[in-house]
N, C-alpha and C positions, 0 to 999 in steps of 0.2 A: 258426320257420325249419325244425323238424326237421320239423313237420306239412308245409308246405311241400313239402320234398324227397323227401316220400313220395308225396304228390302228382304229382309230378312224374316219377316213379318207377314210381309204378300208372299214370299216362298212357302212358308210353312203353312198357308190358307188354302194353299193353291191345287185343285182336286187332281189336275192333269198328274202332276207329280204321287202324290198319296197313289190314285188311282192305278199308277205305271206301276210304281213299288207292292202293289196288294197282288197286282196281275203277275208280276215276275215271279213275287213269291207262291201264290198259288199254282202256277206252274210247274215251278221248281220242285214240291210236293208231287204236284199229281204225275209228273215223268221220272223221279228220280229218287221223292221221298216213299213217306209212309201210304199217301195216297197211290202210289204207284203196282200197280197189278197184271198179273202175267195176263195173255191173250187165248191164253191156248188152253182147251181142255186136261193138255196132260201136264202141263205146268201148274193147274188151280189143286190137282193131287197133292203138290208140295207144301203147300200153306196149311197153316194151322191157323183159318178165318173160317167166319158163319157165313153160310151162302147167302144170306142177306146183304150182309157186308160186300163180297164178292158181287152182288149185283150191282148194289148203289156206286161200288167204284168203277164197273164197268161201265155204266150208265154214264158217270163224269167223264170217263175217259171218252164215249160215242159221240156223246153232246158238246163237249167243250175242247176235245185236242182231236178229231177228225177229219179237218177240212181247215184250209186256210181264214177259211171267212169266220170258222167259230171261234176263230185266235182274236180277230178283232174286234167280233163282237163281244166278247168276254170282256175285254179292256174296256170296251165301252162301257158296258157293266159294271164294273169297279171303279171306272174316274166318275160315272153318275152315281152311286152309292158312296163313293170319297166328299161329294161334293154335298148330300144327304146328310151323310156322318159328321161335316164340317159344321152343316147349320145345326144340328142336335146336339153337339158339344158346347155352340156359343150359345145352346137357347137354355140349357142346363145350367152355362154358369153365368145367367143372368139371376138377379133375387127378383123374388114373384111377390113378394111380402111389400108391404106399405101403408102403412098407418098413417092416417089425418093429423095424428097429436106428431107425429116426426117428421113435420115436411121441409123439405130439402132449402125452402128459402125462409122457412122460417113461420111463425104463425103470422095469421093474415090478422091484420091493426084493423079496428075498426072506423069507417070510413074510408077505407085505402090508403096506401102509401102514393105521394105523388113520385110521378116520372123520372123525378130523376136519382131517387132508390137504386136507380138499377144497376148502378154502377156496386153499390155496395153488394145489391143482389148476385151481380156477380162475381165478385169476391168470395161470397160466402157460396158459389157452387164452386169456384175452383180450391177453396181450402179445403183441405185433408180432413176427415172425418174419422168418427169410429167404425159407422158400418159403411160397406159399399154399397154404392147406388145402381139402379139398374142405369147404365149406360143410353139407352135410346131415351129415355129421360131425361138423362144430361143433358145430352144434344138436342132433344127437344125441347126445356127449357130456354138452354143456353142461345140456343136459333130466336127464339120468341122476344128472349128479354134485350138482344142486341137489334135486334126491330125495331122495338119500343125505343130503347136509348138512339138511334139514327132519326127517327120521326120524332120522338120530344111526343109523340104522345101515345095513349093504350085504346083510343078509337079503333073499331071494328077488330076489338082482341077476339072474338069469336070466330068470324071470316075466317082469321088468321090463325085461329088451333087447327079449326075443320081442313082449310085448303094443307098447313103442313100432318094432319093425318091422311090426306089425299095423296100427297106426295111421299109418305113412306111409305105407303102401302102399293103405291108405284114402284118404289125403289124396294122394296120385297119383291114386285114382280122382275123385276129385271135383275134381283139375283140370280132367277131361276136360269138366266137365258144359256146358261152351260148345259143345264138339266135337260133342260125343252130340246136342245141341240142333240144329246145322249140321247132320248127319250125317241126324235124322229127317226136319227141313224139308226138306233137297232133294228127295228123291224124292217129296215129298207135294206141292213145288211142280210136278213134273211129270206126277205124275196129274192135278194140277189143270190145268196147261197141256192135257192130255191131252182133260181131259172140256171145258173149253172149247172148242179145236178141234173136237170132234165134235161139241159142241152149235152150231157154227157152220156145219160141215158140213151137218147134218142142217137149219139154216132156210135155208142157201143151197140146198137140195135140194129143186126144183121138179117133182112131179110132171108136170104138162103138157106141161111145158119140158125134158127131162131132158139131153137134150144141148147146148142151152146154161148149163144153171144146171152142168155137170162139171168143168170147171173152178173155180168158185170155192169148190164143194165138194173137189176134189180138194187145191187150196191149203189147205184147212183142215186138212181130214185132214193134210196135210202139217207144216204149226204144232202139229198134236197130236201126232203123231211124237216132230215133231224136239223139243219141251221132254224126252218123255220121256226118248228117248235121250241128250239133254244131262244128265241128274238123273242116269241110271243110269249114265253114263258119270263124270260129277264127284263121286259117290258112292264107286266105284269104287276110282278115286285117291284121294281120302281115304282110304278105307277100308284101303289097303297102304301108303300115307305113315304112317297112324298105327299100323299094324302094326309096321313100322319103328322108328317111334320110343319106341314102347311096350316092343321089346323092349331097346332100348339101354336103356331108364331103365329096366325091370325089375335088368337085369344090374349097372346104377350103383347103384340100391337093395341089392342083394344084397350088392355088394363093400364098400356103408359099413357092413349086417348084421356081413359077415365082420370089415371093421377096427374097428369097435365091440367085438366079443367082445375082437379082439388085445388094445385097450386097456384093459380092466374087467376082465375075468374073472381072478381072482387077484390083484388089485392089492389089494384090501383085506380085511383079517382077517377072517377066515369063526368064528362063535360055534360050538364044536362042542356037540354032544347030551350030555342025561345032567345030571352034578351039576357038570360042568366047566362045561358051557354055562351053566347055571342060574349058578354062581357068576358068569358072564361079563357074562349078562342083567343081576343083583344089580350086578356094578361098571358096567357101562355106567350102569345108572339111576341111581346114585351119581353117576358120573362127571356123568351130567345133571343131577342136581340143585345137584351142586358149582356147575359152569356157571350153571346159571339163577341160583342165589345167588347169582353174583360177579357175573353178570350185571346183577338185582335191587340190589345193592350198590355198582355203576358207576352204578344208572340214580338208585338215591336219592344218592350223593355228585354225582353232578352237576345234581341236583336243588339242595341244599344249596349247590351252589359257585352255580348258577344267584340261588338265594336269598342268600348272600350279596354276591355278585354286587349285586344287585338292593340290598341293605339301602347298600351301601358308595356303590353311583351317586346314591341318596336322600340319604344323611347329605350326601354332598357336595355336593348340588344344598341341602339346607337349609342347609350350612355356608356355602355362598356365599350362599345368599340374605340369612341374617342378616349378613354381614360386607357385602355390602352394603348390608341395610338399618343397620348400625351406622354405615359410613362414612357413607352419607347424614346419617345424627342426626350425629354428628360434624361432620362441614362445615356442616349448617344451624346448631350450636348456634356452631361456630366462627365462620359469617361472622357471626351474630346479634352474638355478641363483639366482631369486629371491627369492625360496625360501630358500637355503641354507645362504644365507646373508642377511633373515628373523630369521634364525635359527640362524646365530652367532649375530647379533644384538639383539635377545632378550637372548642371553645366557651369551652375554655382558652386559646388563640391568638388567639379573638376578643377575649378581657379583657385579655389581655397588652400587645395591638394597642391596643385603646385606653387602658389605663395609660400606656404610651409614646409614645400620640397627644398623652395628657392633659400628661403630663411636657416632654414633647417643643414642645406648644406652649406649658407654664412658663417651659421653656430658650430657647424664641423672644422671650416675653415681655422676661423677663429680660435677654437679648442686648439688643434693643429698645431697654430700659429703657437699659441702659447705654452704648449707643449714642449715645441722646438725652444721657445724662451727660456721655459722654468729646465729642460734639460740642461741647456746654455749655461744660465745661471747656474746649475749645478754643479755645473764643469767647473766654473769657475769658480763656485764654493770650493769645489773638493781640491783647486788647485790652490786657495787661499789658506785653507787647513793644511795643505802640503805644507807650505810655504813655512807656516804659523809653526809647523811642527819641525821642520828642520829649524828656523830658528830660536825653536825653544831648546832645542838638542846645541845648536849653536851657541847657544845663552849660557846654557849648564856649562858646555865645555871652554867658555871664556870663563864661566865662576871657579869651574875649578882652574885653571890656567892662572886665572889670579891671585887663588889661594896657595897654588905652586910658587906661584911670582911673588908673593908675601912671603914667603917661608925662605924661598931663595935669598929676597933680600936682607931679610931677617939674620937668614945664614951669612950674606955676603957685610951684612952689617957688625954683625959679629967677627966675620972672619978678615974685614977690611980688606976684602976685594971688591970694591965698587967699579971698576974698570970693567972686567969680568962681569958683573951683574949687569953692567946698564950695555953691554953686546948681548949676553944674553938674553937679556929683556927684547932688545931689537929684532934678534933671532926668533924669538916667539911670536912677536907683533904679527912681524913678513909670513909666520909662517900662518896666523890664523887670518891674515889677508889674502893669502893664497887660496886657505879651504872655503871663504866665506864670496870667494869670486864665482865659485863654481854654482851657487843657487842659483835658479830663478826668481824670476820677479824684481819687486822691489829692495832692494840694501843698499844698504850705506856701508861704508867703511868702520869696521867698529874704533872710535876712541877711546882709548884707554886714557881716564885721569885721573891717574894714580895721585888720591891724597897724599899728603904729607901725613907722614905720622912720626909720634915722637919716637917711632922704631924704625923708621926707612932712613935711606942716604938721603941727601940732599942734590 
């Protein structure tokens, strides 16, 4: 970005360019625009201009758009007047003003400030201000005091203003060297303009014919004139333009000379002669060596902090790594773990599973089994209440049979049929041993013992 804006910086300085664009535009005018004027007598009828006017534009138009060579001597003209214009713009917005009580490093301490100020000195020219400073100032300063601070001392600070006002005043002259360049080509453009016309002259110049080849020799002549006179004429001005400006910027160089001295000269401890100085020389080179050592001793402790630096980012970067690779071995050995006593836990689950499949279908057996028993038994409840129940029906029907058979004998006891009664008693027996044969299960024969009573036969 910074390359950049320097770029862009030397563009906009740059006279070639200015110079092109002054000359295009001026052109553009004198063929097309408002500068632009008819040729001809009976065209100049039509304007409503002052023959003055009408002269001086016809004079630009002979001198400046006539001939090839007035085309580039013109531009030449304008890139050395751009380049004129560039130095009068920077010399303008330079400040001419500068006052003793405001100098740029500060008031000068009694006795001097010693040498190694300078660093603060420069500090205090690169911070920001309320007014602006003239610029070659700056840099003149700034050049002197970064001297000073490389040698560690302000010896022969006078050589050293003079020689660098030597060398700006140099580097002033060889800004010109564009100028000086402009300044030789023009007039060489118009001798050349010069010897063309007259070598044009001289083939339009017909011996046999002489009075009519006189005019287009005369027009020549006239083209070789006129470039001269244009060269020596925009030579000219140049030549008092830059007179001009040469002495402003002489007098702007001089006055930073002058406020250069204001701010240096006595600002810093001057070593005096003899054994004073000598010891002075002895402490400064001390003083240096101090320096370099602390210096030496900053650059190896932060070498050291750099290396430990360095040892501490490693250890850490291998502490991590092994704490990862540990975690790793730890979780593979743990899932290995867990799954192995995954594996006996459900292999343990699976026996269990079937111990209690095995059991489980014991206790079905079993149920089963007693199932079938308690049906069994039931069966054979239900055939014992059968039983129970026919001969409780059996029971009834011998009580009453007996009560029949009492009542019978009763009757036959009364009627003194006992022959009759004890057949027919028999006849009953046979007949309830007949019904009583027909159940199941267990029976007996039922006995009938028939009490005695004092109302039966004997």
């Amino acid at each position: 970005m910074r390359n950049k804006n320097r770029f862009f910086a030397s563009l906009g300085r740059s006279p070639i360019l200015w110079g092109g664009l002054i000359s295009a535009g001026f052109y553009v005018l004198l063929e097309i625009g408002v500068l632009a004027c008819p040729r001809t007598p009976q065209n100049l009828e039509g304007h409503h201009v002052g023959e003055a006017i009408v002269a001086a534009i016809t004079l630009l138009q002979q001198y400046f758009a006539g001939h090839p060579v007035e085309y580039v001597t013109t531009v030449f003209f304008f890139i050395g007047l751009a380049a004129l214009g560039i130095k009068a713009f920077e010399l303008a917005c330079q400040p001419w003003q500068h006052s003793e009580s405001e100098l740029l490093l500060g008031p000068i301490a009694r006795g001097g400030q010693p040498v190694s100020a300078t660093e603060r000195l420069l500090a205090r020219l690169d911070a920001p201000s309320g007014r602006r400073p003239n610029r070659h100032l700056v840099e003149r300063l700034r050049e002197v005091l970064d001297r000073i601070r490389c040698r560690n001392s302000a010896e022969g600070l006078e050589e050293e203003l003079k020689y660098l006002a030597d060398r700006d005043a140099d580097r002033v002259y060889d800004s010109y060297a564009l100028f000086r360049v402009v300044i030789w080509a023009i007039p060489v453009l118009g001798f050349l303009g010069t010897v063309i016309g007259i070598t044009l002259a001289l083939a339009n110049l017909s011996p046999t014919a002489i009075e009519d080849s006189m005019p287009a020799t005369i027009a020549a002549l006239s083209v070789a004139f006129a470039t001269t006179t244009q060269a020596l004429s925009l030579t000219i001005i140049l030549m008092f333009a830059k007179y001009l400006i040469g002495q402003v910027e002489n007098r702007l160089l001089a006055k930073v000379d002058q406020w250069t001295d204001e701010e240096l000269l006595g600002r810093f401890q001057q070593v005096a002669s003899g054994v004073e100085g000598q010891l002075s020389a002895v402490r400064r080179m001390s003083e240096t060596m101090i320096d370099a050592s602390e210096d030496l001793v900053r650059r190896q402790t932060e070498l050291w902090q750099k290396s430990i630096d360095a040892t501490h980012q490693r250890w850490a970067e291998l502490t991590g790594q092994a704490e990862e690779q540990l975690g790793r071995t730890l979780a593979r050995a743990l899932q290995e773990s867990l799954q192995s006593h995954a594996a006996t836990l459900a292999a343990a689950e699976q026996e269990m599973a079937d111990r209690n499949r095995n059991q489980w279908q014991q206790v079905q057996m079993s149920l089963a089994q007693s199932a079938e028993s308690t049906v069994a038994l039931q069966e054979g409840v239900n055939r014992q209440a059968e039983v129970l129940t026919r001969t409780v029906e059996a029971t009834g029907q011998v009580a009453k049979l007996e009560e029949t058979l009492n009542r019978n004998l009763a009757t036959l006891a009364g009627a003194k049929h006992f022959e009759q009664t004890i057949l027919s008693l028999a006849a009953t027996i046979h007949l309830l041993n007949a019904r009583l044969e027909g159940v199941p299960g267990e029976h007996s024969d039922v006995e009938l013992d028939p009490k005695r009573t004092s109302g039966q036969a004997a």
